[in-house]
Structure formats: structure tokens, C-alpha cells
N, CA, C and O atoms as CSV, one atom per row, in Angstrom:
chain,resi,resn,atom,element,x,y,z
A,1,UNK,N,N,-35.924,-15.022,-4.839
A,1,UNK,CA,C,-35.037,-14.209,-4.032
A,1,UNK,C,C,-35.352,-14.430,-2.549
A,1,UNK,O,O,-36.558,-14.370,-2.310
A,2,UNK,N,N,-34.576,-14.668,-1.510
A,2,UNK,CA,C,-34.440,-14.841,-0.395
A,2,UNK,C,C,-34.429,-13.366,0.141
A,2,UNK,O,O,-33.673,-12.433,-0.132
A,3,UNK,N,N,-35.766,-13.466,1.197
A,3,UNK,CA,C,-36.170,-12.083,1.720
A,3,UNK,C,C,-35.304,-12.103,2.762
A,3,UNK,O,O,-35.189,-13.262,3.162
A,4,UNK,N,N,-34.553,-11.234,3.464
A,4,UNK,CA,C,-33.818,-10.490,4.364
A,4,UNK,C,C,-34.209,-9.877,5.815
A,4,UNK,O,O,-33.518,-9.648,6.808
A,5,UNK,N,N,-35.273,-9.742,5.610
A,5,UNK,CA,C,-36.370,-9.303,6.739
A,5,UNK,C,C,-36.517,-11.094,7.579
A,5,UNK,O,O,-36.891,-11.230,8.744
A,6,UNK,N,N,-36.181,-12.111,6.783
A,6,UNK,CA,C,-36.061,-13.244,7.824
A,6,UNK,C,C,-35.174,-13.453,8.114
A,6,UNK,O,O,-35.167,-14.467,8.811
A,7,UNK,N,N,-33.572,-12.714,7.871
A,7,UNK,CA,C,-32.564,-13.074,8.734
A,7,UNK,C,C,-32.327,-12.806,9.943
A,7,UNK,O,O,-31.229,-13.228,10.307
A,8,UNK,N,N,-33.113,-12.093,10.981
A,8,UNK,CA,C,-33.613,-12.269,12.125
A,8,UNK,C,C,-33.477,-13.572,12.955
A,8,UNK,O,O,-32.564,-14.114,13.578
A,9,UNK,N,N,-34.877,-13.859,12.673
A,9,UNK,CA,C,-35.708,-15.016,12.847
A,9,UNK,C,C,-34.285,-17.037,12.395
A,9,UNK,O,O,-34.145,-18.115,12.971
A,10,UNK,N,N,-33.739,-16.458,11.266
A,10,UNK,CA,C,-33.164,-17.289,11.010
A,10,UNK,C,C,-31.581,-17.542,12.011
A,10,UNK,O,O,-31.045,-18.623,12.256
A,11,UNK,N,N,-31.171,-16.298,12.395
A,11,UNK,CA,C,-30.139,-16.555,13.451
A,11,UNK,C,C,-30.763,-17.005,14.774
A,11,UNK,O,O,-30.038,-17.281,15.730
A,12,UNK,N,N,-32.262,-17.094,14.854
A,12,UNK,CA,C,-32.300,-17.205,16.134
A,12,UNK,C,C,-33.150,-18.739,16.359
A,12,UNK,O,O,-33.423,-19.344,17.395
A,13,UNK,N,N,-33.402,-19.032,15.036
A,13,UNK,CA,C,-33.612,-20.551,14.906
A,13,UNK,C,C,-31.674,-21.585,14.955
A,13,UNK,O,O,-31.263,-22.626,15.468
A,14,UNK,N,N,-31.229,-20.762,14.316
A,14,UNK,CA,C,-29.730,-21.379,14.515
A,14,UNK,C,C,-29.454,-21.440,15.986
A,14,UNK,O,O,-28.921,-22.526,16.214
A,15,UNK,N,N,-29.598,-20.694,17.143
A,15,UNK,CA,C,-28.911,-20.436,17.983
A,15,UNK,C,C,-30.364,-21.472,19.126
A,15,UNK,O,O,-30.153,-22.185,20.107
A,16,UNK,N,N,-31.328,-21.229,18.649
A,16,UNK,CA,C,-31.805,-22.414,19.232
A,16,UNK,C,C,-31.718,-23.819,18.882
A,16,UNK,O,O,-32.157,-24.615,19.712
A,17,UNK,N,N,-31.175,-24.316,17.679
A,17,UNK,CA,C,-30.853,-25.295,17.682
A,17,UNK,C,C,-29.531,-25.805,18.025
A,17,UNK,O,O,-29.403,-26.955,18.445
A,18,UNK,N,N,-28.493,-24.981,17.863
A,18,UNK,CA,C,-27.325,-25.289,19.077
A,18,UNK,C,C,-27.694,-25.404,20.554
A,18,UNK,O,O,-27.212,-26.402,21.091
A,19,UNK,N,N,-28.594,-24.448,21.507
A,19,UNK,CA,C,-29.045,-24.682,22.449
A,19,UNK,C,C,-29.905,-26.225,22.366
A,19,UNK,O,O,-29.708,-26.889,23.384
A,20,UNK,N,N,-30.580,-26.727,21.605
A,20,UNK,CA,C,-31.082,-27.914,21.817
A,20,UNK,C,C,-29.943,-28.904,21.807
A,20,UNK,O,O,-30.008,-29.875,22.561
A,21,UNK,N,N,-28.727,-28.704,20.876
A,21,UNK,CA,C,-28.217,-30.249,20.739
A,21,UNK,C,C,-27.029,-29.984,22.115
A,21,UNK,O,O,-26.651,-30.980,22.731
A,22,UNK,N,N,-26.625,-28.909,22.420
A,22,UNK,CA,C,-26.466,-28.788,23.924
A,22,UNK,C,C,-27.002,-29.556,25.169
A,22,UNK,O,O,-26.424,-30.231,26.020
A,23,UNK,N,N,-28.224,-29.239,24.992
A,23,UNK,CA,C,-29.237,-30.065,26.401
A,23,UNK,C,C,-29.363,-31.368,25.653
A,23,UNK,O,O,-29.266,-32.152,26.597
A,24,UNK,N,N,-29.487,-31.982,24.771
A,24,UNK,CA,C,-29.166,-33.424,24.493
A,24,UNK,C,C,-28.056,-33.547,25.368
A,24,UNK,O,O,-28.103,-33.917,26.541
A,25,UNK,N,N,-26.710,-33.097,24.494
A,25,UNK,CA,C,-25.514,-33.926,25.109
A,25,UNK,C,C,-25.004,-33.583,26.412
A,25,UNK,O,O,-23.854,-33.881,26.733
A,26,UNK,N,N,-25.742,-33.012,27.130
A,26,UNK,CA,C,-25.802,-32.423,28.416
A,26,UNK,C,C,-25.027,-33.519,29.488
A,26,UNK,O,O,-24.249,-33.106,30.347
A,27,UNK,N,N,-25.272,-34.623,29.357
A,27,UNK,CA,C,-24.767,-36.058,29.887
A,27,UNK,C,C,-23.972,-36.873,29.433
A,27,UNK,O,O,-23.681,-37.951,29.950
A,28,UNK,N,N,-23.372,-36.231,27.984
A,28,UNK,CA,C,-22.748,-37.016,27.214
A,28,UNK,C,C,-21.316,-36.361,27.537
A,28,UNK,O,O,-21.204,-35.154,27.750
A,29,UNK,N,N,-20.323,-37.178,27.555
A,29,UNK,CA,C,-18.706,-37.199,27.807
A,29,UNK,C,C,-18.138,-37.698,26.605
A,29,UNK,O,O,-17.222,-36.931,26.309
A,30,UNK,N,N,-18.210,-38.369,25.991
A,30,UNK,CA,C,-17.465,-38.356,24.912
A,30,UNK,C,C,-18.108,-39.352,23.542
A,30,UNK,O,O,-19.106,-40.043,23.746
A,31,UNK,N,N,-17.661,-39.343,22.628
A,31,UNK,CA,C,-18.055,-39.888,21.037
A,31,UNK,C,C,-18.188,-41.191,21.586
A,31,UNK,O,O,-19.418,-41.213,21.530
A,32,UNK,N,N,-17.902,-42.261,22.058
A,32,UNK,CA,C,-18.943,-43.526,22.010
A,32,UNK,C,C,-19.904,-43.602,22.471
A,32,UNK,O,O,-20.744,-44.423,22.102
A,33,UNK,N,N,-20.116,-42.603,23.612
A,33,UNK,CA,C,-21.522,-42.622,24.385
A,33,UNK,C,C,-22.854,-42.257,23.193
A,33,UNK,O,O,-23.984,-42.649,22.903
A,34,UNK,N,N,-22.042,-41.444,22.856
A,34,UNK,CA,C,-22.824,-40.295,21.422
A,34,UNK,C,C,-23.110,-41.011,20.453
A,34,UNK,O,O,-24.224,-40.842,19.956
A,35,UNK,N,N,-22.077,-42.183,19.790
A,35,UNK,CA,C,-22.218,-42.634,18.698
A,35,UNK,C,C,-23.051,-43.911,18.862
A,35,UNK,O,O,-23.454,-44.599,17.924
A,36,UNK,N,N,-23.369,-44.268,20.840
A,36,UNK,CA,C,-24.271,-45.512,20.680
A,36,UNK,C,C,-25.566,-45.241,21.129
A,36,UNK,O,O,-26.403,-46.058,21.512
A,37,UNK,N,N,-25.645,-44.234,21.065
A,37,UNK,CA,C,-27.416,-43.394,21.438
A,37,UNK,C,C,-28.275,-43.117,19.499
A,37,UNK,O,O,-28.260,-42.038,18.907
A,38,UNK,N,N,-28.580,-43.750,19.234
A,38,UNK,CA,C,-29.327,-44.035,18.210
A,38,UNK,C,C,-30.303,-42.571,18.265
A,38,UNK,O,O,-30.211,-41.714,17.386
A,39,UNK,N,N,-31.006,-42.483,19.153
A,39,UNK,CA,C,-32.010,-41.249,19.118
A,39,UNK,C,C,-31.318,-39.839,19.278
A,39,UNK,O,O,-31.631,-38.791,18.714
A,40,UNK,N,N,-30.339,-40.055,20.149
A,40,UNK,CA,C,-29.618,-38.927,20.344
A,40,UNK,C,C,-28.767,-38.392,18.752
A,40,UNK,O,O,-28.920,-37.275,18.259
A,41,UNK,N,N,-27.980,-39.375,18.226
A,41,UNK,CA,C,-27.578,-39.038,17.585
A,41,UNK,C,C,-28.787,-38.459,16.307
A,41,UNK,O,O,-28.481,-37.566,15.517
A,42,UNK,N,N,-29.584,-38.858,16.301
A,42,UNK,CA,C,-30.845,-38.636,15.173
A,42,UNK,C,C,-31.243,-37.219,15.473
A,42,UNK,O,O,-31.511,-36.364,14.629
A,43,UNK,N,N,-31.250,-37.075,16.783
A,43,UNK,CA,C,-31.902,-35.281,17.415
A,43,UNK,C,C,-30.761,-34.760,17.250
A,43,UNK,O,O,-31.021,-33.690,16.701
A,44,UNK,N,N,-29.465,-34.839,17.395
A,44,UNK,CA,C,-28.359,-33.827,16.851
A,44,UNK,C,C,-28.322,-33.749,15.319
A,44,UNK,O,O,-27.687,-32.830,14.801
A,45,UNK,N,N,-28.834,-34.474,14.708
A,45,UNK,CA,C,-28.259,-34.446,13.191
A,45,UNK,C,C,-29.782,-33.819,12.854
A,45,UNK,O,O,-29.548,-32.838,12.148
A,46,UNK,N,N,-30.560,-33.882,12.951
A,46,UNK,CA,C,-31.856,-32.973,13.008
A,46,UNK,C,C,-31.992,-31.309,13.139
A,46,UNK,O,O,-32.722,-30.589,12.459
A,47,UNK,N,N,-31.147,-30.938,14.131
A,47,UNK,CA,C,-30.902,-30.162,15.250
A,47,UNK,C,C,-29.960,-29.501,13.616
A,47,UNK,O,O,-30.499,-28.516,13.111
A,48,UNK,N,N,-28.775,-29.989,12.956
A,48,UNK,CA,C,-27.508,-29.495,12.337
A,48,UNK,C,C,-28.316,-29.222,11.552
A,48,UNK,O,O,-28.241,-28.076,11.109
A,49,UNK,N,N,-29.110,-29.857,11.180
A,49,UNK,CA,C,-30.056,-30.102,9.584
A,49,UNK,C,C,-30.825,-28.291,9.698
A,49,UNK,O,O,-30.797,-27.567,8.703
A,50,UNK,N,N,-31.262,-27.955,10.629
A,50,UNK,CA,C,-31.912,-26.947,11.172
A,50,UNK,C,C,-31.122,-25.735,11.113
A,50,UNK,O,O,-31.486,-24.659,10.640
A,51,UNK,N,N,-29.977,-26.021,11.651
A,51,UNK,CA,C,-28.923,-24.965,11.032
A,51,UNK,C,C,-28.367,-24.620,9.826
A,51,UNK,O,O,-27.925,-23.493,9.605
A,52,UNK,N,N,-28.362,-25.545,9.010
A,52,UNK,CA,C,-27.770,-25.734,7.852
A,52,UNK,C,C,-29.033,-25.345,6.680
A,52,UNK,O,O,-28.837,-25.006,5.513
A,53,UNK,N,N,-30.211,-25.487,7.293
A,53,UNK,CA,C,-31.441,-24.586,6.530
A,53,UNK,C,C,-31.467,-23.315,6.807
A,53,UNK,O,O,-31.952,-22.495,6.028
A,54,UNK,N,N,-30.912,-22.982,8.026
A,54,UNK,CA,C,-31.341,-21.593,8.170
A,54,UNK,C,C,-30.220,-20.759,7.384
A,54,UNK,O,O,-30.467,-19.686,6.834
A,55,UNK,N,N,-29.097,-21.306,7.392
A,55,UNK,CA,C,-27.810,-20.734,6.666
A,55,UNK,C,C,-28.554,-20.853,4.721
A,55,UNK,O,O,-28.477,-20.129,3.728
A,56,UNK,N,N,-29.097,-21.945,4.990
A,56,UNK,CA,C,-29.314,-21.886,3.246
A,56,UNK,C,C,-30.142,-20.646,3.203
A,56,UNK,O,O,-29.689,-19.777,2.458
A,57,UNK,N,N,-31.179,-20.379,3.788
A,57,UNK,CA,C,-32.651,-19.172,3.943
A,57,UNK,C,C,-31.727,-17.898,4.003
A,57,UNK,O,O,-32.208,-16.864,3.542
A,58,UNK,N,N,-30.505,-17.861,4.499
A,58,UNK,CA,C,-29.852,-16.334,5.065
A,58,UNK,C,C,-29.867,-15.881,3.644
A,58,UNK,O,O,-29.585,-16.675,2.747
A,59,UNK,N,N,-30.165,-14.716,3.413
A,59,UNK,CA,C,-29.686,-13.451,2.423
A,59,UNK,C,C,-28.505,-13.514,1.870
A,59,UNK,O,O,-27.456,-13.743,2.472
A,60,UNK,N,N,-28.627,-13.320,0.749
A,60,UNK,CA,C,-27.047,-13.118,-0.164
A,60,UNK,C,C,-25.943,-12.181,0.802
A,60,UNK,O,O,-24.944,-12.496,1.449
A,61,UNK,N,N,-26.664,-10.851,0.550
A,61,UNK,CA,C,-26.891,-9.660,1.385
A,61,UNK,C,C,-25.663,-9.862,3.086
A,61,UNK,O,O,-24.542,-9.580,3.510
A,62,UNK,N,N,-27.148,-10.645,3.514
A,62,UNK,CA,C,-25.999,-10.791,4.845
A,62,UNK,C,C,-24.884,-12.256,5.015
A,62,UNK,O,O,-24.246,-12.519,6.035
A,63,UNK,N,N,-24.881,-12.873,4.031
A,63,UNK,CA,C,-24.105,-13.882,4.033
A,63,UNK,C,C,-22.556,-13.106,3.550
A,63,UNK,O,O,-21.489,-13.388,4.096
A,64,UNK,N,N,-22.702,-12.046,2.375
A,64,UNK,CA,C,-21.577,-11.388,2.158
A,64,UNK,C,C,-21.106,-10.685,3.074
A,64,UNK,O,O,-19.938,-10.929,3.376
A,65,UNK,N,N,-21.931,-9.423,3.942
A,65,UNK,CA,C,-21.206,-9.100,4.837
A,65,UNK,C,C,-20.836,-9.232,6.115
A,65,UNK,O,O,-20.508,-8.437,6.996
A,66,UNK,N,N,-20.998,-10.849,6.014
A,66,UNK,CA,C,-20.797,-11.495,7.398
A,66,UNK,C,C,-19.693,-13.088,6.734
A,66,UNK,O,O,-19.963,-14.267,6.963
A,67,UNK,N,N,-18.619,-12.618,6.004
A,67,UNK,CA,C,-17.817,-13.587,5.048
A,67,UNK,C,C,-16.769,-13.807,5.959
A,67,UNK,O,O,-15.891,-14.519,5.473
A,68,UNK,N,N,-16.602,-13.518,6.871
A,68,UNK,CA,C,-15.640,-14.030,7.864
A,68,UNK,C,C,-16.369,-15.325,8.574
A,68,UNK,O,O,-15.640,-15.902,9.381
A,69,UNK,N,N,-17.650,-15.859,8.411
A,69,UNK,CA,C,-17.889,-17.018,8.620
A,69,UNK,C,C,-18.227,-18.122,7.727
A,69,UNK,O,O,-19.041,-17.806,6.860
A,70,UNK,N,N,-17.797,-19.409,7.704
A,70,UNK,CA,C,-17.915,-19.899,6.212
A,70,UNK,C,C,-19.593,-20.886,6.106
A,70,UNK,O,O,-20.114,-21.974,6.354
A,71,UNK,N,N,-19.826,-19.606,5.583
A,71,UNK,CA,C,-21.310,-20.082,5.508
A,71,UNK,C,C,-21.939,-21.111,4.741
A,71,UNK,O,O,-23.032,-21.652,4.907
A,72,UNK,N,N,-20.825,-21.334,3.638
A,72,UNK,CA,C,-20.888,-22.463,2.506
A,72,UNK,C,C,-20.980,-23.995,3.199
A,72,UNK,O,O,-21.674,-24.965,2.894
A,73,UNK,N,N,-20.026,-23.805,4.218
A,73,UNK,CA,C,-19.046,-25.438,4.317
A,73,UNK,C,C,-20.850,-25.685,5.477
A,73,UNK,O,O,-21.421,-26.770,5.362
A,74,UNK,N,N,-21.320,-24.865,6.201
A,74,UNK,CA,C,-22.531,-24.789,6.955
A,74,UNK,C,C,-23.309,-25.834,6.158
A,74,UNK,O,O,-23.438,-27.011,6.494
A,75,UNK,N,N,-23.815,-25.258,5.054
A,75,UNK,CA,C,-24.828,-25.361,3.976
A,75,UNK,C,C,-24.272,-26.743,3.386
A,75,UNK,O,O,-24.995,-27.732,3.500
A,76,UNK,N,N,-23.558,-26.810,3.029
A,76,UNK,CA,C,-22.482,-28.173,2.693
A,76,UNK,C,C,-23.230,-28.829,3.582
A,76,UNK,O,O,-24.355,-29.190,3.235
A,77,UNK,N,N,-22.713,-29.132,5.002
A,77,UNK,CA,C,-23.318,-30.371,5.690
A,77,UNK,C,C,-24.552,-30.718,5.856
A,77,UNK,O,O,-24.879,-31.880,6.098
A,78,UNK,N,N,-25.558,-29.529,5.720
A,78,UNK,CA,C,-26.659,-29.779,5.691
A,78,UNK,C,C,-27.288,-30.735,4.544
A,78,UNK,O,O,-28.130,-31.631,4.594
A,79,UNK,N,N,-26.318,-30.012,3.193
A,79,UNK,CA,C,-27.018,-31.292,2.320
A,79,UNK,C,C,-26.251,-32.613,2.024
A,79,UNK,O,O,-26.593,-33.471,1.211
A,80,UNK,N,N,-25.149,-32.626,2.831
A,80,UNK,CA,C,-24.883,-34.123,3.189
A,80,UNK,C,C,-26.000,-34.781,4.375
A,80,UNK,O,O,-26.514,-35.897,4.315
A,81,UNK,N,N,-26.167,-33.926,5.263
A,81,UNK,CA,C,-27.116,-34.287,6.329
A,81,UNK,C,C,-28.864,-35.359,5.651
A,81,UNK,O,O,-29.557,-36.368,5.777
A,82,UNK,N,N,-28.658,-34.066,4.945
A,82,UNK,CA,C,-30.576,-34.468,4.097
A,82,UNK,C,C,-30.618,-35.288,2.796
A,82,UNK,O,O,-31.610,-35.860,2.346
A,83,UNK,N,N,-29.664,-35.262,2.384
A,83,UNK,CA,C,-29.321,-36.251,0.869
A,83,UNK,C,C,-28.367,-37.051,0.906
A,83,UNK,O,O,-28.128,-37.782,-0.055
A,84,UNK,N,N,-27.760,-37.062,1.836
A,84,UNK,CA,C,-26.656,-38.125,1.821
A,84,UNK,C,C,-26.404,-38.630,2.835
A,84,UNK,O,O,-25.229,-38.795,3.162
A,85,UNK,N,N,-27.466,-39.032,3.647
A,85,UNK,CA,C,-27.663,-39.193,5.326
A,85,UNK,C,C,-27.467,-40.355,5.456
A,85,UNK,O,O,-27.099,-40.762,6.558
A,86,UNK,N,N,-27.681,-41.417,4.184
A,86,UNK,CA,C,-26.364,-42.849,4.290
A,86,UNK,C,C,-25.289,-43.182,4.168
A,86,UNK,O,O,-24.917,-44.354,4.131
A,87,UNK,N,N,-24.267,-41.740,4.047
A,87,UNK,CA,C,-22.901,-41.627,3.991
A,87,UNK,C,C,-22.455,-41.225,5.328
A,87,UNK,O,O,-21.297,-41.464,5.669
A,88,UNK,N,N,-23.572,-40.424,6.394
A,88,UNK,CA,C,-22.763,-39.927,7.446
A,88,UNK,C,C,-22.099,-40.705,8.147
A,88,UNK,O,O,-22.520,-41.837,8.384
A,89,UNK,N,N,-21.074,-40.313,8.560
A,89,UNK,CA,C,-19.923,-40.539,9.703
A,89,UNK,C,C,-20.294,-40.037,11.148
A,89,UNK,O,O,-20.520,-38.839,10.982
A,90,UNK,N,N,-20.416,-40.237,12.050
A,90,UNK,CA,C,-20.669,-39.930,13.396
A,90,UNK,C,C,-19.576,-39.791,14.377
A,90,UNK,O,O,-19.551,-39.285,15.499
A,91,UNK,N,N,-18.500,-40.493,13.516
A,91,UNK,CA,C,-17.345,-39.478,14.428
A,91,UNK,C,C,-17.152,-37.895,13.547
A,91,UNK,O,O,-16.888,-36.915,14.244
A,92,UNK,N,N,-17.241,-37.778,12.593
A,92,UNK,CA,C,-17.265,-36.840,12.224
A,92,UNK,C,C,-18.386,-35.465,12.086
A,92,UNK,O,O,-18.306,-34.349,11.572
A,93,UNK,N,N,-19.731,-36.421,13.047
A,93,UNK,CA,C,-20.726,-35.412,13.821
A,93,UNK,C,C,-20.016,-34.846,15.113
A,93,UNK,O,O,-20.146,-33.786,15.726
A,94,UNK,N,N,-19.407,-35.691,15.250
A,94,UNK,CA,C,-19.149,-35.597,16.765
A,94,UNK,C,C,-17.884,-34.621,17.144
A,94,UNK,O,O,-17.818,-34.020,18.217
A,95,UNK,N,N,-16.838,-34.546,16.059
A,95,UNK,CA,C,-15.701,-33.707,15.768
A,95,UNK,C,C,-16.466,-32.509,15.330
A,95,UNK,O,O,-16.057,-31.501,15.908
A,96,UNK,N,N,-17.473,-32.278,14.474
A,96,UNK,CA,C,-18.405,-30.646,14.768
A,96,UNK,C,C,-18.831,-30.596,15.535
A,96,UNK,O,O,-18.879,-29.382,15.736
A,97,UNK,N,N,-19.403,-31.173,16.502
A,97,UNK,CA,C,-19.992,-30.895,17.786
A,97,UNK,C,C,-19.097,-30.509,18.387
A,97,UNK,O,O,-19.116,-29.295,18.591
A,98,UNK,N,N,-17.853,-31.328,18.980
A,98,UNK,CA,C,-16.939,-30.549,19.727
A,98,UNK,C,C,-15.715,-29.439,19.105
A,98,UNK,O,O,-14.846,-28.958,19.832
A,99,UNK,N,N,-15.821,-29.190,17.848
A,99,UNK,CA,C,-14.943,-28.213,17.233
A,99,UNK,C,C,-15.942,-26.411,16.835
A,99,UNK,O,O,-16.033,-25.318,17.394
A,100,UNK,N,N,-16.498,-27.069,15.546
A,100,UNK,CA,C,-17.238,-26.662,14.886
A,100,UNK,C,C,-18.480,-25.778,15.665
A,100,UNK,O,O,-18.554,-24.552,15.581
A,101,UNK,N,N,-19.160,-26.376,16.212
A,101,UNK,CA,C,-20.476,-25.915,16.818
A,101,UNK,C,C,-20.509,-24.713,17.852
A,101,UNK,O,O,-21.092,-23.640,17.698
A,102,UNK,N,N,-19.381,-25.332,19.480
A,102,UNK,CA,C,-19.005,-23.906,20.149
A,102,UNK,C,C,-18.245,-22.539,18.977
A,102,UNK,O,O,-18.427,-21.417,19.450
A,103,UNK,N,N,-17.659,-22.538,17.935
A,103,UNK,CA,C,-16.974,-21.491,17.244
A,103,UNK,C,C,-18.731,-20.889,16.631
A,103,UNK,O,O,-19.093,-19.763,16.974
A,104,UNK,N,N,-19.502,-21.617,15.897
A,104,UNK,CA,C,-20.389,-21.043,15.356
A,104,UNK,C,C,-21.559,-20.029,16.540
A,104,UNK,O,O,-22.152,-18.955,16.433
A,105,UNK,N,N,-21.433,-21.141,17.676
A,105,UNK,CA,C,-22.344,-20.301,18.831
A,105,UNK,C,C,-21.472,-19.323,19.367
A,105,UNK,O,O,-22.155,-18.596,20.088
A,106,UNK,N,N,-20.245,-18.942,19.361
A,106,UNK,CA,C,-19.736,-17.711,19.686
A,106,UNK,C,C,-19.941,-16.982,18.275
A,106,UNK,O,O,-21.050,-17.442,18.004
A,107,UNK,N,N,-19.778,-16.565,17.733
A,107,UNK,CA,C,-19.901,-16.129,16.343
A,107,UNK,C,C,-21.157,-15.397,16.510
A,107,UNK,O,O,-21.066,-14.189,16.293
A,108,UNK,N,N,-22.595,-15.953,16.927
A,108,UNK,CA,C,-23.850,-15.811,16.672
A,108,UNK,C,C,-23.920,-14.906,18.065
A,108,UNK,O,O,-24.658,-13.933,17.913
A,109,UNK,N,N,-23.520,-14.969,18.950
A,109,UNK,CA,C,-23.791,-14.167,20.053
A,109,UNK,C,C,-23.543,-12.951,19.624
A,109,UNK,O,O,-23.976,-12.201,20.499
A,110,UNK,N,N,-22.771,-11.898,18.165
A,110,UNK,CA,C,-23.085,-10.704,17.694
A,110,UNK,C,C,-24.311,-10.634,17.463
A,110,UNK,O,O,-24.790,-9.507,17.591
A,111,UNK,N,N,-24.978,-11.425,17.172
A,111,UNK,CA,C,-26.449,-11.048,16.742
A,111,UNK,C,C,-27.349,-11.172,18.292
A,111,UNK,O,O,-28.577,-11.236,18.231
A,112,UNK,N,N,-26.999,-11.186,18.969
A,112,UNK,CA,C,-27.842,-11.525,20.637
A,112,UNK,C,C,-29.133,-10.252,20.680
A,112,UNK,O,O,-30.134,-10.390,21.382
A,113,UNK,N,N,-28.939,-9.270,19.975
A,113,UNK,CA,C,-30.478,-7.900,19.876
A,113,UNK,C,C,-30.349,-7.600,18.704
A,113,UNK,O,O,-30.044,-6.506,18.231
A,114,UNK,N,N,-30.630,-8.785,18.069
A,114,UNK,CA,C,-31.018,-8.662,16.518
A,114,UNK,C,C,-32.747,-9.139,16.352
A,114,UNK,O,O,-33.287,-9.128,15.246
């Protein structure tokens, strides 16, 4: 059973790892720059991997009453990220980065004095 007393701690590992892949692409303008940075792209998909654990760690509990975010499709990429990390697509990192990622970091700013 996934203890609850770490969903704390776990939104605020999420919200620092959006803040990290932020200051990566801090210089970055668009998907070829992104997709020809070898390290960069490795620290963002690291960075998702980090999120996508902490969503797996969240509570039944608060994953239900927080179902207006799709916490599944989260968890999804993560284990494409970690098990299927010779299938990824990097334009399609790069389409969550610029879609996906700002919606989840607004989302998480309810939890900002959690």
C-alpha cells in the first residue's frame, strides 16, 4: 500500500523536476535545437522519468480526488520513458514539453502550502 503521508513530498519532487527541465531549456527555442542536444535531451527525459515516479508513488486516495488530472497517461510515459526508452520519439518529448508540462505545472501550483 502506498503511504499518503508522502504525497507531500511527492508533489514537490514533481514541481521540482519541471523547474529543472525549465532551466535546461532555458536557451532552447525550438525542437531541433532540443532534439540535437544529446545530454539535454537525456536530463529532460530523466527529469519526466521523475515525474512519472512520483505520480506512480501518489496515493490511490489522492489520485481519486484529484481525477480531473489524468494521472494515468503521466504514469504511462514514465514507463515508456524507463522500459521502452528505445522507442522514444523526441518530437514527441518535445510536444509535452511545450503542451503537456506548462498545463501540469499550473495544475500543481494548488498544492504551493502543501
Amino acid at each position: 500500500m502506498r503511504d499518503k503521508v508522502n504525497d507531500p513530498a511527492r508533489l514537490v519532487l514533481m514541481k521540482e523536476s519541471i523547474a529543472n527541465i525549465y532551466e535546461f531549456l532555458k536557451d532552447v527555442n525550438d525542437r531541433e535545437s532540443f532534439i540535437s542536444n544529446k545530454i539535454l535531451c537525456h536530463a529532460v527525459i530523466y527529469n519526466l522519468q521523475c515525474i512519472g515516479e512520483s505520480v506512480y508513488k501518489l496515493s490511490k486516495d489522492f489520485r481519486l480526488s484529484h481525477a480531473d488530472m489524468n494521472w494515468d497517461k503521466i504514469e504511462g510515459l514514465r514507463h515508456v520513458l524507463v522500459h521502452d526508452y528505445y522507442t522514444i520519439d523526441l518530437t514527441a518529448v518535445w510536444y509535452i514539453i511545450e503542451k503537456d508540462l506548462p498545463a501540469l505545472k499550473n495544475y500543481l501550483i494548488q498544492f504551493d502550502n502543501s
